[in-house]
N, C-alpha and C positions, 0 to 999 in steps of 0.2 A: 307456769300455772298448771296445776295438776286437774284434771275433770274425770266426776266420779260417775259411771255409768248408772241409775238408779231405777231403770227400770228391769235390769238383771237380763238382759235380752245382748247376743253381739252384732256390734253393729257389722250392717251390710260392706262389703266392698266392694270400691268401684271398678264395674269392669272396663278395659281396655279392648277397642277392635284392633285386630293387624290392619299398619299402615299400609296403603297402596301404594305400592312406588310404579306402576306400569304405566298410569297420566305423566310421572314425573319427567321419563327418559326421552321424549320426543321432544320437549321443550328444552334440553340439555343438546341433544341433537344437535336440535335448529341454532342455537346459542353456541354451540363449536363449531358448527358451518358459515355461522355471519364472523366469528373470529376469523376463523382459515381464511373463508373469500374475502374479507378486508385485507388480512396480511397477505395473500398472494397481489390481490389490486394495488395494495401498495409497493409494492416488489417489481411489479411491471411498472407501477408509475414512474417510482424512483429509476429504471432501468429507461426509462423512454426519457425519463426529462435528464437524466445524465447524455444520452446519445441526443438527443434534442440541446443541449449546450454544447456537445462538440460539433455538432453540426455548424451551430450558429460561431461559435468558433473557427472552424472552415472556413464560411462565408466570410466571415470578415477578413482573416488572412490573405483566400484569394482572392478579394474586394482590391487591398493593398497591393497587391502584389499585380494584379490588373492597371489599377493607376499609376504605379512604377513604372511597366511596362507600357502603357498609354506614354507615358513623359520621355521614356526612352526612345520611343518609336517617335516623337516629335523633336527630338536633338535627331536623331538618325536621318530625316527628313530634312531638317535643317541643316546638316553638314553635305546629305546630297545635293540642295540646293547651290551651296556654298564650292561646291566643288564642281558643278557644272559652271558656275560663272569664274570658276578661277581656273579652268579647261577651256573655256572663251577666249579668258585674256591672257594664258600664252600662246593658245592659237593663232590669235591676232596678233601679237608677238611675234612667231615664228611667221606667219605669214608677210607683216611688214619687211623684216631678215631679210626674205626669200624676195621680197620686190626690189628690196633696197642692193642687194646684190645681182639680179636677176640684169638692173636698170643699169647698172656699173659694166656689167660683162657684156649688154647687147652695146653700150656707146663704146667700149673697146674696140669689140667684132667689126663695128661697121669704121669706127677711127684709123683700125687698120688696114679695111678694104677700102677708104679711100685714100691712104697712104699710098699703097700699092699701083693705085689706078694714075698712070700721067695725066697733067693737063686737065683735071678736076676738082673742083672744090665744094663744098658743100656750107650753103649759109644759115639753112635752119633745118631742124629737124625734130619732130613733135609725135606723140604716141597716143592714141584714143583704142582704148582697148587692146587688141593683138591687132591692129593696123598700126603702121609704122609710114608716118609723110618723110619726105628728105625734099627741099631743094634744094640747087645748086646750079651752079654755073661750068661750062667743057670749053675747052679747044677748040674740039671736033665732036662729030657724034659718034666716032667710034670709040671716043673715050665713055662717052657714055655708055652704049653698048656693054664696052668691057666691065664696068663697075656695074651692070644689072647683070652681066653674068658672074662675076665674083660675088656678089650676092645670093646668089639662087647657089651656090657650089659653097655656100660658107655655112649650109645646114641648118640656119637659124629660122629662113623663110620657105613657105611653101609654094607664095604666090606674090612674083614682082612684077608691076605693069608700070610703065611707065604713060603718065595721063598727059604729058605736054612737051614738046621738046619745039625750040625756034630759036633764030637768031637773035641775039640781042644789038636791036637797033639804035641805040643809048651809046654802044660804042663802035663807033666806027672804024676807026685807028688796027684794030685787033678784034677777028674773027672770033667770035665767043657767043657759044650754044646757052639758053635756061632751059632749065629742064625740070621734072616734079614726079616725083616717082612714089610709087604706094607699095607697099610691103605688107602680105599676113608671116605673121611671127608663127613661126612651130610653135606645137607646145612644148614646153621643156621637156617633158620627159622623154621623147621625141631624136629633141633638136643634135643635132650632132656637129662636132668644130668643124673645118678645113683641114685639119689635121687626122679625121676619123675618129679623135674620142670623146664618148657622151657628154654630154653638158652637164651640169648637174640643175635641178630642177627647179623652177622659177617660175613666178605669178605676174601677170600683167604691173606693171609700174605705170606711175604720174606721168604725163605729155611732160620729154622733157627736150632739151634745146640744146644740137651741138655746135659749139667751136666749130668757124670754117679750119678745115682742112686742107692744105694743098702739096701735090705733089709734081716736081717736075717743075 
């Protein structure tokens, strides 16, 4: 559309002020500043909640690794247990052994002192702890005599009293002493043979009962 100017006059133009750009720059500023500080907080966030996962990580690892070790130390406990009572009972083991031989080698010792002893016999004989009973029946009472000192010399005993000795009036026909005699037992580790060599080491045994013996 073409427009003819008619009153022969030019028209005005419009003036323009210079823009101020000096209000603009601090709002630019402050607007790069909440960028930066957002992207550094976030940089730190991301950095803490990465270490904040391995942490938690960690924890539960050695959470695990805790309960393992709890479970292990409870087998471990249980095998101590287990091996104290089966340290018990070859104890007792070894220790019945040690009575059950200990009881063989004292009714030897004393089978062969009254072997040795003439004119002696022995009808019972019974064990309550390291006391040691014997009675029996002599000849004489030097037989007796003889067999409490072949006693005390055979290293088994420390202490032999004899608690009764009398005629037995029951037989007439033939002179014949009872007697009752009490024995403490060495201890084994101690006790030495007739012979001079050690005994080897022994625990009280069961009251037990010997075969009369006689010799002569």
């Amino acid at each position: 559309m073409i427009r003819i100017n008619l009153l022969g006059q030019n028209r005005p133009k419009s003036s323009r002020g210079p823009v101020n750009t000096g209000a603009a720059l601090p709002i630019v500023f402050i607007g790069a500043g909440v960028v930066l500080g957002a992207a550094v907080l976030f940089f730190f966030y991301m950095t803490l909640q990465k270490q904040l996962n391995e942490t938690n990580d960690s924890i539960k690892k050695l959470t695990a690794e805790k309960t393992q070790l709890e479970q292990t130390k409870l087998q471990v406990e249980a095998f101590d247990k287990q091996k104290v009572i089966l340290q018990q009972r070859v104890s007792t083991i070894e220790q019945l052994q040690k009575d059950r031989t200990g009881a063989q080698e004292l009714l030897d010792m004393v089978a062969n002192t009254v072997s040795r002893t003439e004119n002696l016999w022995l009808t019972t004989m019974s064990r309550k702890g390291n006391t040691l009973s014997m009675d029996g029946s002599a000849a004489s009472i030097n037989s007796v005599a003889n067999f409490i000192t072949a006693l005390k010399r055979s290293g088994y005993f420390q202490k032999v009293e004899i608690k009764e000795s009398k005629q037995d009036d029951r037989n007439t026909s033939v002179q014949t002493y009872l007697f009752q005699i009490t024995a403490e037992i060495t201890p084994p580790t101690t006790a030495i043979s007739s012979t001079g060599q050690a005994k080897p080491a022994s625990a009280p045994a069961p009251a037990a009962t010997a075969a009369p013996a006689k010799k002569g």
